[in-house]
GUSEFI-973650 format. One record per atom (N, C-alpha, C): residue in one letter; atom name; y, z, x. Coordinates in nm, 2 decimals. Layout:
<node resn="a" name="CA" v="Y" w="Z" u="X"/>
...
This chain:
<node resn="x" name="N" v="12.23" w="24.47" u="13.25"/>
<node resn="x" name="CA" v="12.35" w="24.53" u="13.19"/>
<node resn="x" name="C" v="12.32" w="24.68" u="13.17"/>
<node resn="x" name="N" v="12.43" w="24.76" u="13.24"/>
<node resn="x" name="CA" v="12.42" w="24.94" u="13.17"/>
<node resn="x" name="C" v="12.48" w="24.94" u="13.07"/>
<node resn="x" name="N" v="12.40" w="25.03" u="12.98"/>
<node resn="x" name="CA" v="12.49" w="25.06" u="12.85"/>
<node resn="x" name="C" v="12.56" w="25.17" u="12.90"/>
<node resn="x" name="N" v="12.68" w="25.17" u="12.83"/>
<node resn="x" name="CA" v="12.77" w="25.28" u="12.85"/>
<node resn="x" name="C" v="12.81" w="25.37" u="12.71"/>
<node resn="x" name="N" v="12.83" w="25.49" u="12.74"/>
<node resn="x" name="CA" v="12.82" w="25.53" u="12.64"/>
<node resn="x" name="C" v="12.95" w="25.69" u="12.61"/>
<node resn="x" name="N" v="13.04" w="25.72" u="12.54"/>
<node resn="x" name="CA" v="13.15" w="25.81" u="12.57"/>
<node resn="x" name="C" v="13.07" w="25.98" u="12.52"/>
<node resn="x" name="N" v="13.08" w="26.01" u="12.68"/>
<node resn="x" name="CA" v="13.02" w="26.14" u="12.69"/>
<node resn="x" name="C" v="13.18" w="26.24" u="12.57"/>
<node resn="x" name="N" v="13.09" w="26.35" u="12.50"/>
<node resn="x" name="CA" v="13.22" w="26.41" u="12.46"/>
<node resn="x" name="C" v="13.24" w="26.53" u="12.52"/>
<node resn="x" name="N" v="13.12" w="26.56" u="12.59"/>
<node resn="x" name="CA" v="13.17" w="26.70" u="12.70"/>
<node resn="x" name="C" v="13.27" w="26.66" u="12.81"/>
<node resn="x" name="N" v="13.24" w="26.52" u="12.87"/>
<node resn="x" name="CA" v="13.33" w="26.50" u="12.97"/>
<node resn="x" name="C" v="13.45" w="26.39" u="12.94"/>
<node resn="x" name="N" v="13.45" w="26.38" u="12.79"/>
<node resn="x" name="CA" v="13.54" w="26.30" u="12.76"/>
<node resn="x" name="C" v="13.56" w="26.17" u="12.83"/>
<node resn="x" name="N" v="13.48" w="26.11" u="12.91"/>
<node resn="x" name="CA" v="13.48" w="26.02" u="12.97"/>
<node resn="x" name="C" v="13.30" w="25.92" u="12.89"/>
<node resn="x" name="N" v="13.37" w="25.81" u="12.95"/>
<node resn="x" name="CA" v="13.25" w="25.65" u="12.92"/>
<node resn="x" name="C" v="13.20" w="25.69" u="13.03"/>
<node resn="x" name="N" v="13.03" w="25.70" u="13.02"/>
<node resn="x" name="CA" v="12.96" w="25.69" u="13.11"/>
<node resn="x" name="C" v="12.85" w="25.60" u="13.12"/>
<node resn="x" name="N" v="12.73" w="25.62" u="13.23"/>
<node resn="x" name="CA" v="12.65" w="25.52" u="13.24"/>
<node resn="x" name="C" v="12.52" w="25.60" u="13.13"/>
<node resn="x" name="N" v="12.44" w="25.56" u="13.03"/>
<node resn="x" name="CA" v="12.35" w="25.64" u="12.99"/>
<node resn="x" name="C" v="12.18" w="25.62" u="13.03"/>
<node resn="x" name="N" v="12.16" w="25.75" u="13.09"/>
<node resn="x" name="CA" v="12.07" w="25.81" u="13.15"/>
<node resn="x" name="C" v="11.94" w="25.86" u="13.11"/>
<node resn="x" name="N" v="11.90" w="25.78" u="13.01"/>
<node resn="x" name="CA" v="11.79" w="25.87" u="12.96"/>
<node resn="x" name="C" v="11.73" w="25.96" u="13.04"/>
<node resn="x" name="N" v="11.64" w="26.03" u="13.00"/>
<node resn="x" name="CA" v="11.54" w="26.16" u="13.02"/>
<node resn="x" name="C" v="11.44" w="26.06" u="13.08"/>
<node resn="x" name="N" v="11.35" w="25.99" u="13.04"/>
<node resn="x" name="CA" v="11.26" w="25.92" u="13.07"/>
<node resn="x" name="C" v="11.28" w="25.78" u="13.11"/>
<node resn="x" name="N" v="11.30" w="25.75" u="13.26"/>
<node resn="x" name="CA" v="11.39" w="25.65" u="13.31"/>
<node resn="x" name="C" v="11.30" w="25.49" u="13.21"/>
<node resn="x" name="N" v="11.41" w="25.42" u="13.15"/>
<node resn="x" name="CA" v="11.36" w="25.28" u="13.09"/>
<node resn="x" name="C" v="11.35" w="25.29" u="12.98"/>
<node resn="x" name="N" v="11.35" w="25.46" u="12.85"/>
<node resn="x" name="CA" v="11.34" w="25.48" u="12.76"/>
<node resn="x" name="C" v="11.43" w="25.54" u="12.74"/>
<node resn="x" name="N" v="11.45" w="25.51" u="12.59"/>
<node resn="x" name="CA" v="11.55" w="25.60" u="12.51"/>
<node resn="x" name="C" v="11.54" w="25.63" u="12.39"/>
<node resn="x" name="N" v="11.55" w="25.72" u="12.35"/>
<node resn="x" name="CA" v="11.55" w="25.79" u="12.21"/>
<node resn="x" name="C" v="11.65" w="25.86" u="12.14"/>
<node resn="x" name="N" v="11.64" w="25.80" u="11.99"/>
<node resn="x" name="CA" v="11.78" w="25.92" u="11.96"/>
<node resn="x" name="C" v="11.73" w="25.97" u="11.76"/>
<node resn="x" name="N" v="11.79" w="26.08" u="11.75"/>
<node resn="x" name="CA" v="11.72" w="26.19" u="11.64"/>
<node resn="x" name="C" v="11.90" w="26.18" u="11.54"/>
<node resn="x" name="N" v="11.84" w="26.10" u="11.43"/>
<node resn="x" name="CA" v="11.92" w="26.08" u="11.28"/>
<node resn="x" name="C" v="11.93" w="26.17" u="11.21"/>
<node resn="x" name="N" v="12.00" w="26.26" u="11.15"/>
<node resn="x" name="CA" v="12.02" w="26.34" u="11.05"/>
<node resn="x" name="C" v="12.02" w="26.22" u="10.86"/>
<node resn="x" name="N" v="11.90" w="26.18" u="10.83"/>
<node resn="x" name="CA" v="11.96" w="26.13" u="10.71"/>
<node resn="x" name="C" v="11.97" w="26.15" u="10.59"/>
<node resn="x" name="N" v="11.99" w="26.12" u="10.50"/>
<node resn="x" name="CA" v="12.04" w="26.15" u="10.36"/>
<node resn="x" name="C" v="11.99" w="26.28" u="10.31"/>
<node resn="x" name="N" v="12.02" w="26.32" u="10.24"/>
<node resn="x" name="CA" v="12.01" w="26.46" u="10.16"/>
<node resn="x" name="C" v="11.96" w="26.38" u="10.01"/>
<node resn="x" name="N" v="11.83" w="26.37" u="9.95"/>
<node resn="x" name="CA" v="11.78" w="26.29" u="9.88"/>
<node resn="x" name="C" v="11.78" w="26.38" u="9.72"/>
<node resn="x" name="N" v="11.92" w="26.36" u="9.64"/>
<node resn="x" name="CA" v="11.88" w="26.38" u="9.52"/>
<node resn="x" name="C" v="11.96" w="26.30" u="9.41"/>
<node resn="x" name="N" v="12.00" w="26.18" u="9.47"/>
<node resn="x" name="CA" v="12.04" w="26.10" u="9.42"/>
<node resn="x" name="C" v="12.04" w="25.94" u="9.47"/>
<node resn="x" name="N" v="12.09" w="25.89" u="9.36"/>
<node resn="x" name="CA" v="12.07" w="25.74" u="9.47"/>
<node resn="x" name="C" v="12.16" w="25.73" u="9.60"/>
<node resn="x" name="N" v="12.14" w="25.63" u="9.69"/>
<node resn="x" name="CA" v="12.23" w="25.59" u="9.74"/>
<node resn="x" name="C" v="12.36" w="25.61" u="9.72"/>
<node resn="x" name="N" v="12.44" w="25.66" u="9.85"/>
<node resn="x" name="CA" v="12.56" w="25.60" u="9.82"/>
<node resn="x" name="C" v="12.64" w="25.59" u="9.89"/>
<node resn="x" name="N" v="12.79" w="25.56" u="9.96"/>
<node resn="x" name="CA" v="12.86" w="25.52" u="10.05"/>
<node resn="x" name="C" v="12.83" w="25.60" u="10.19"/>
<node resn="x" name="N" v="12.82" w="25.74" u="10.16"/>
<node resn="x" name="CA" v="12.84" w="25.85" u="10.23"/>
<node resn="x" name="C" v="12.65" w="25.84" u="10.32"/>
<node resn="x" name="N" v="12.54" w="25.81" u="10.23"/>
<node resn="x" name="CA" v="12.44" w="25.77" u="10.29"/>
<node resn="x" name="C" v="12.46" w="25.64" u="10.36"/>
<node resn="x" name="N" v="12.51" w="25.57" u="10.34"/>
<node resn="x" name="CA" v="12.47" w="25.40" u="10.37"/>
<node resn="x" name="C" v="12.59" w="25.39" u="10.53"/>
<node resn="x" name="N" v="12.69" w="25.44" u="10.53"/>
<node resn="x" name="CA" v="12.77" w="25.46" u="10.66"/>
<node resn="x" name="C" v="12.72" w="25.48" u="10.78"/>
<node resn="x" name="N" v="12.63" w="25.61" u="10.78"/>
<node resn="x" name="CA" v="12.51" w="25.63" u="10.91"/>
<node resn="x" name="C" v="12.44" w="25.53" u="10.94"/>
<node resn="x" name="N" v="12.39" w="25.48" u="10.83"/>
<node resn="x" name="CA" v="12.23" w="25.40" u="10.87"/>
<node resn="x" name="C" v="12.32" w="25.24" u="10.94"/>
<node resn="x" name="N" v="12.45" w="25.21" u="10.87"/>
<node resn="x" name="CA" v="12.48" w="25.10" u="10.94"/>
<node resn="x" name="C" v="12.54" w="25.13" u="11.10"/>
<node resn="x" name="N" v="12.60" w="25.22" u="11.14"/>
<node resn="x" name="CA" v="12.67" w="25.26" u="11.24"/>
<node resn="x" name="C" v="12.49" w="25.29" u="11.37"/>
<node resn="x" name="N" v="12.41" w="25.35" u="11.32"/>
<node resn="x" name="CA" v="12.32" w="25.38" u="11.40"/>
<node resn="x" name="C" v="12.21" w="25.28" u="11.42"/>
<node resn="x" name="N" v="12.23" w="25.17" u="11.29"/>
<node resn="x" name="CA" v="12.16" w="25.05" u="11.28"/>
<node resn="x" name="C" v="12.20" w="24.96" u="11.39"/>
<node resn="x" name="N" v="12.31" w="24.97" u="11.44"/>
<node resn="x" name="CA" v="12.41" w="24.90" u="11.54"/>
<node resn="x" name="C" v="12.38" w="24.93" u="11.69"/>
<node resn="x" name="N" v="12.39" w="25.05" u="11.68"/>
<node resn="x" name="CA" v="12.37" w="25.16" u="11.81"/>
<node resn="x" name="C" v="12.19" w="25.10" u="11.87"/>
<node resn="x" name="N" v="12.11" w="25.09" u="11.78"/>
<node resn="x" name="CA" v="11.97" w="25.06" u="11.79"/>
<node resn="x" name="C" v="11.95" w="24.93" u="11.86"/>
<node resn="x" name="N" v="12.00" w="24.81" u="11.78"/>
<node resn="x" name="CA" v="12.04" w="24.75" u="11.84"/>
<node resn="x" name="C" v="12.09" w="24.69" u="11.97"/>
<node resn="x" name="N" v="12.18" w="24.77" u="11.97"/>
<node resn="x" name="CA" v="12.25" w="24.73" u="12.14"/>
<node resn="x" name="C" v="12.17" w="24.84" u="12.21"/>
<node resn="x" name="N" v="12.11" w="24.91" u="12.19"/>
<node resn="x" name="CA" v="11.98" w="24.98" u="12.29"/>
<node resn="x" name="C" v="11.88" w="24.87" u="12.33"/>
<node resn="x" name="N" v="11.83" w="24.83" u="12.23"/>
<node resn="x" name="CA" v="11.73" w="24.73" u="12.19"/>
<node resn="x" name="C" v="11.69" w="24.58" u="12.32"/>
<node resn="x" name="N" v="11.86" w="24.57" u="12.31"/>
<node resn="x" name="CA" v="11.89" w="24.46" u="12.41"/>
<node resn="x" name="C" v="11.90" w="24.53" u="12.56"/>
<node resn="x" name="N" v="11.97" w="24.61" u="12.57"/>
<node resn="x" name="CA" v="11.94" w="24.70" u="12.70"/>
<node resn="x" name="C" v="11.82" w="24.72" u="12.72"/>
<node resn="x" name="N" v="11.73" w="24.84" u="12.65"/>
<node resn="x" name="CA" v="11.62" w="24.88" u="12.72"/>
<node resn="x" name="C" v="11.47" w="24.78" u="12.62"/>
<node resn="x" name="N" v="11.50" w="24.72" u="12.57"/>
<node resn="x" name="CA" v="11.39" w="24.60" u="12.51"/>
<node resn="x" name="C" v="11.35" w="24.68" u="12.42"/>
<node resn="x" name="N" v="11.32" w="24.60" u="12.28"/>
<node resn="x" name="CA" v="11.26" w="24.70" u="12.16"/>
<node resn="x" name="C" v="11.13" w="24.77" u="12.19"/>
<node resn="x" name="N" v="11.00" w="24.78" u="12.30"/>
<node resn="x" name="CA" v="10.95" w="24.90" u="12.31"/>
<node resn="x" name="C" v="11.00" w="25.01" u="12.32"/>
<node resn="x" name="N" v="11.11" w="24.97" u="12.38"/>
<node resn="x" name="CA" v="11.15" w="25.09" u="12.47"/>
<node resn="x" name="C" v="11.25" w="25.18" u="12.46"/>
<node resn="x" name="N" v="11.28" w="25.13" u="12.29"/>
<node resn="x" name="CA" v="11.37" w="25.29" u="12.25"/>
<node resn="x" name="C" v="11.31" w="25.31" u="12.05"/>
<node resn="x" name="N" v="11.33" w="25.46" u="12.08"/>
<node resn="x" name="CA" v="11.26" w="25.53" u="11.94"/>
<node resn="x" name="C" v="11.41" w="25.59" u="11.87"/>
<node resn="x" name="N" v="11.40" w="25.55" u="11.75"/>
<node resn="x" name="CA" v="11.48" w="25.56" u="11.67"/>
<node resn="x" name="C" v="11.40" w="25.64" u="11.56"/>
<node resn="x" name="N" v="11.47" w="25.77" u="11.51"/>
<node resn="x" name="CA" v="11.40" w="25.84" u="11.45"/>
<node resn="x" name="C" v="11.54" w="25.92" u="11.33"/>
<node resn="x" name="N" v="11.45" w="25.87" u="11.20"/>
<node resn="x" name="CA" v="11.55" w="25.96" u="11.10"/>
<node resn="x" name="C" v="11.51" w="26.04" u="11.00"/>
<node resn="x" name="N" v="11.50" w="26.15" u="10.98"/>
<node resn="x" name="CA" v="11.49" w="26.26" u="10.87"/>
<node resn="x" name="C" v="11.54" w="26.22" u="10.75"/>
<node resn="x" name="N" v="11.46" w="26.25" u="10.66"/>
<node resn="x" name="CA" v="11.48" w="26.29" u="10.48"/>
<node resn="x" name="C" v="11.53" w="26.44" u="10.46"/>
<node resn="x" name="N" v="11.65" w="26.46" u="10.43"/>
<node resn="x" name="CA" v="11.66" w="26.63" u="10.37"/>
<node resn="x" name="C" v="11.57" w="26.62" u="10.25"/>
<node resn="x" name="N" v="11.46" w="26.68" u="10.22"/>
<node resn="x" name="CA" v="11.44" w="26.71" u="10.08"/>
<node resn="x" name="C" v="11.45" w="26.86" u="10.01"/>
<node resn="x" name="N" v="11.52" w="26.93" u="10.09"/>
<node resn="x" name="CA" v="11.55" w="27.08" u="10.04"/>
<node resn="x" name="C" v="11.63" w="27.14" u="10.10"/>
<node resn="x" name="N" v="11.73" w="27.16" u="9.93"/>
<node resn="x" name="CA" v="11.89" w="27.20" u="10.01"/>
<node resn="x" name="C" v="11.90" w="27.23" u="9.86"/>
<node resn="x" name="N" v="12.01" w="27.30" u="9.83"/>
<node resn="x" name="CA" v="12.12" w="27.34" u="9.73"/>
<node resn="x" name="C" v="12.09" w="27.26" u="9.61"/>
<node resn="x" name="N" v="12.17" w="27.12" u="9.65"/>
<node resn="x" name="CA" v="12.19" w="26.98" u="9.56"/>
<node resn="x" name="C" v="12.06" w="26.92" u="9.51"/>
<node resn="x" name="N" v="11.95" w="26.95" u="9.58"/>
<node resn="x" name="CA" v="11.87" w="26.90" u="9.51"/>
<node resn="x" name="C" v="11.79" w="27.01" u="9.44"/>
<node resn="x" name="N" v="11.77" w="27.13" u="9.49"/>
<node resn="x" name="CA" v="11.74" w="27.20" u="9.38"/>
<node resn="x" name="C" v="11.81" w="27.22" u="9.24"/>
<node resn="x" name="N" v="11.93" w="27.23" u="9.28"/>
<node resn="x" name="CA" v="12.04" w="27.21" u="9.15"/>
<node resn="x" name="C" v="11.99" w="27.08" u="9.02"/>
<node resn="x" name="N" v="11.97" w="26.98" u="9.14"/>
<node resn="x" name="CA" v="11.95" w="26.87" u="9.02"/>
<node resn="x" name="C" v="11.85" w="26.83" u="8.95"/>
<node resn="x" name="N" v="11.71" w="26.94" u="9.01"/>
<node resn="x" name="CA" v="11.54" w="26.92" u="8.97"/>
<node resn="x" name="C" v="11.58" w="27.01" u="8.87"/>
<node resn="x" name="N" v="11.65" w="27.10" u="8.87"/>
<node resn="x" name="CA" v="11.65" w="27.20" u="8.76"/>
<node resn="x" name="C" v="11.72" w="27.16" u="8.67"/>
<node resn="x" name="N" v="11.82" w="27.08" u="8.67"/>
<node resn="x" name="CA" v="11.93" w="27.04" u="8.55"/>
<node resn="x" name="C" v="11.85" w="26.89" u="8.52"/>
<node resn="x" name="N" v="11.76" w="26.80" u="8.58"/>
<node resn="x" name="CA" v="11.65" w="26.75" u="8.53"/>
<node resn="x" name="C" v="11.56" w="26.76" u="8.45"/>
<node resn="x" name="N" v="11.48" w="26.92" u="8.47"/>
<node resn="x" name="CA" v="11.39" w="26.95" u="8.44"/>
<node resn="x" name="C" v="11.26" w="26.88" u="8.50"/>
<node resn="x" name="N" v="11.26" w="26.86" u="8.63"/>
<node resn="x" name="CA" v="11.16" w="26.83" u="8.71"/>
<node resn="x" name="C" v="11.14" w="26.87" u="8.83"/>
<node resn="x" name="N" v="11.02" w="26.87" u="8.88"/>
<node resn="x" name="CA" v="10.97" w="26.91" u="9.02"/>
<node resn="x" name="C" v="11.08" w="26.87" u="9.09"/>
<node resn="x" name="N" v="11.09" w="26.97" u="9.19"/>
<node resn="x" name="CA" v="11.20" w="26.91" u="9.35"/>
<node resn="x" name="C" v="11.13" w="26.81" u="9.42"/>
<node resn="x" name="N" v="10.93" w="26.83" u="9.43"/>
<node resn="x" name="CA" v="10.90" w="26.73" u="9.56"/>
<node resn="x" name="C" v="10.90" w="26.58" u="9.46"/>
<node resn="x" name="N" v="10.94" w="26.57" u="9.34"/>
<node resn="x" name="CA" v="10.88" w="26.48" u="9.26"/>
<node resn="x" name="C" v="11.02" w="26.40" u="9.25"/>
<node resn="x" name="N" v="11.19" w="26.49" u="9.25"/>
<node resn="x" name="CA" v="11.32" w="26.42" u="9.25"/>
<node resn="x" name="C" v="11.32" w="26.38" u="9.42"/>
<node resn="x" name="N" v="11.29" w="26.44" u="9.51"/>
<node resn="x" name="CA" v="11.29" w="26.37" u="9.66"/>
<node resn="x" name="C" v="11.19" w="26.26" u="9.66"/>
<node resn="x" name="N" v="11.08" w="26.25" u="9.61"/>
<node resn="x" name="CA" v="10.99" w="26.14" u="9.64"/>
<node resn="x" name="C" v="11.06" w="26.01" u="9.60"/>
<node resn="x" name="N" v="11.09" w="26.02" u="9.42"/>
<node resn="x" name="CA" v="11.15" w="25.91" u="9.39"/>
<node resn="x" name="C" v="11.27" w="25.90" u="9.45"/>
<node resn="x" name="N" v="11.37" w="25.97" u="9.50"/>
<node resn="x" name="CA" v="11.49" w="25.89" u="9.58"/>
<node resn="x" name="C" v="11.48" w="25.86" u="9.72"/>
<node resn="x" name="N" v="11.37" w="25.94" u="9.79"/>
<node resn="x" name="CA" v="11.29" w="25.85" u="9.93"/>
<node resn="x" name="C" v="11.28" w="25.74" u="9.91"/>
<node resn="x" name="N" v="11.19" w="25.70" u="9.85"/>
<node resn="x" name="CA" v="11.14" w="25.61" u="9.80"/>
<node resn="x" name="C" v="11.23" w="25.47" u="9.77"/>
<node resn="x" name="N" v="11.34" w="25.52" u="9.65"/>
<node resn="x" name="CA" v="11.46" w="25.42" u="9.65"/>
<node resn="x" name="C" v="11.54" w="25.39" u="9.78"/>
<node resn="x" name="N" v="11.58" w="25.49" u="9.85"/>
<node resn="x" name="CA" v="11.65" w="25.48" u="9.97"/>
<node resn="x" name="C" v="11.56" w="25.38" u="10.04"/>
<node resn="x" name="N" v="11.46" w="25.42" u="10.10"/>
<node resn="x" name="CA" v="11.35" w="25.36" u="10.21"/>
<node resn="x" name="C" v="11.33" w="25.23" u="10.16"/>
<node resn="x" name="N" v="11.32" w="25.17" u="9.99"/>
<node resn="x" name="CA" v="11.37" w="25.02" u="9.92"/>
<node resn="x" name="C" v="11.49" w="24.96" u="10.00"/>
<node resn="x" name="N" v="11.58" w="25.02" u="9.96"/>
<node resn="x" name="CA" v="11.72" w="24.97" u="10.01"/>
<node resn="x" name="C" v="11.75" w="24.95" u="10.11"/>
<node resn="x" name="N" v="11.69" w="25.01" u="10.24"/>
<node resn="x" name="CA" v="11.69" w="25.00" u="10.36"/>
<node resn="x" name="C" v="11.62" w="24.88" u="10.37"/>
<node resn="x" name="N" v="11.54" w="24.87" u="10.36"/>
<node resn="x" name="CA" v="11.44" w="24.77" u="10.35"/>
<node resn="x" name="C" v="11.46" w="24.65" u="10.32"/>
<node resn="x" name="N" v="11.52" w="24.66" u="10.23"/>
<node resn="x" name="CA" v="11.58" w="24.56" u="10.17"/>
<node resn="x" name="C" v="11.71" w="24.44" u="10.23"/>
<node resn="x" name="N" v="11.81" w="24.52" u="10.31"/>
<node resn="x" name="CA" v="11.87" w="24.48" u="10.40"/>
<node resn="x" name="C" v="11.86" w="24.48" u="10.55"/>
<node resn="x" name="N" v="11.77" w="24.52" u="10.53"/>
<node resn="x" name="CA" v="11.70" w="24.47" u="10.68"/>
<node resn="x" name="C" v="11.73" w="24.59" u="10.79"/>
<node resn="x" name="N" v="11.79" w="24.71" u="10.71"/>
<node resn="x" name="CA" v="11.78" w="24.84" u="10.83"/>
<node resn="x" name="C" v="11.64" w="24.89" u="10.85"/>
<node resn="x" name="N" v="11.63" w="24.95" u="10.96"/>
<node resn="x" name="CA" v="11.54" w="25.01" u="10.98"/>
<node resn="x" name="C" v="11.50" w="25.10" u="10.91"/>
C-alpha cells in the first residue's frame, strides 16, 4: 500500500516520498506548557496520533520517527511563573510532566 498524502503546494493527493527511501519522519509543534491540559493541546496529539499510525502500517513501526517539542518559554508562561511566584523551569517541569501523564495515560505517544 502507498500512503498518499494532500500536497498543499500542489494542491493535489500525492504519493509520499520520503527523503530516506522506507523511512519517515515528521517534527510536532506541542503544547506551550503553563497550564494543564486542555482541548486546544489534546486536538494535535490525537490528529498526529492517527497520522503515526497509518505511517506505522505503511512503513512498519521502525521505520518512522515521530518527534514532539515542549514550548517551555514564551509570554504565557513567563506571565504565569510570575503571577505564581515561581521559577519558569519549575512551572514547565510540573506541566511537562502532567501532560507527558496524560499522554501516557491514553495510550498517545
Amino acid at each position: 500500500m502507498t500512503f498518499h498524502a494532500y500536497n498543499t503546494l500542489t494542491r493535489q493527493k500525492e504519493p509520499l516520498e520520503p527523503i530516506e527511501p522506507g523511512k519517515v519522519g515528521f517534527y510536532v509543534c506541542g503544547p506551550t506548557v503553563y497550564d494543564l491540559i486542555h482541548l486546544g493541546n489534546a486536538r494535535p496529539l490525537v490528529v498526529f496520533d492517527v497520522l503515526f499510525r497509518l505511517l506505522n502500517l505503511d512503513f512498519g513501526e521502525r521505520n518512522v520517527k515521530y518527534v514532539r517539542n515542549i514550548t517551555d518559554v514564551e509570554d504565557k508562561i513567563n506571565a504565569a511563573a510570575k503571577e505564581r511566584g515561581i521559577a519558569i523551569s519549575d512551572l514547565t517541569a510540573d506541566h511537562d510532566r502532567a501532560f507527558s501523564r496524560g499522554c501516557r495515560s491514553t495510550g498517545l505517544p
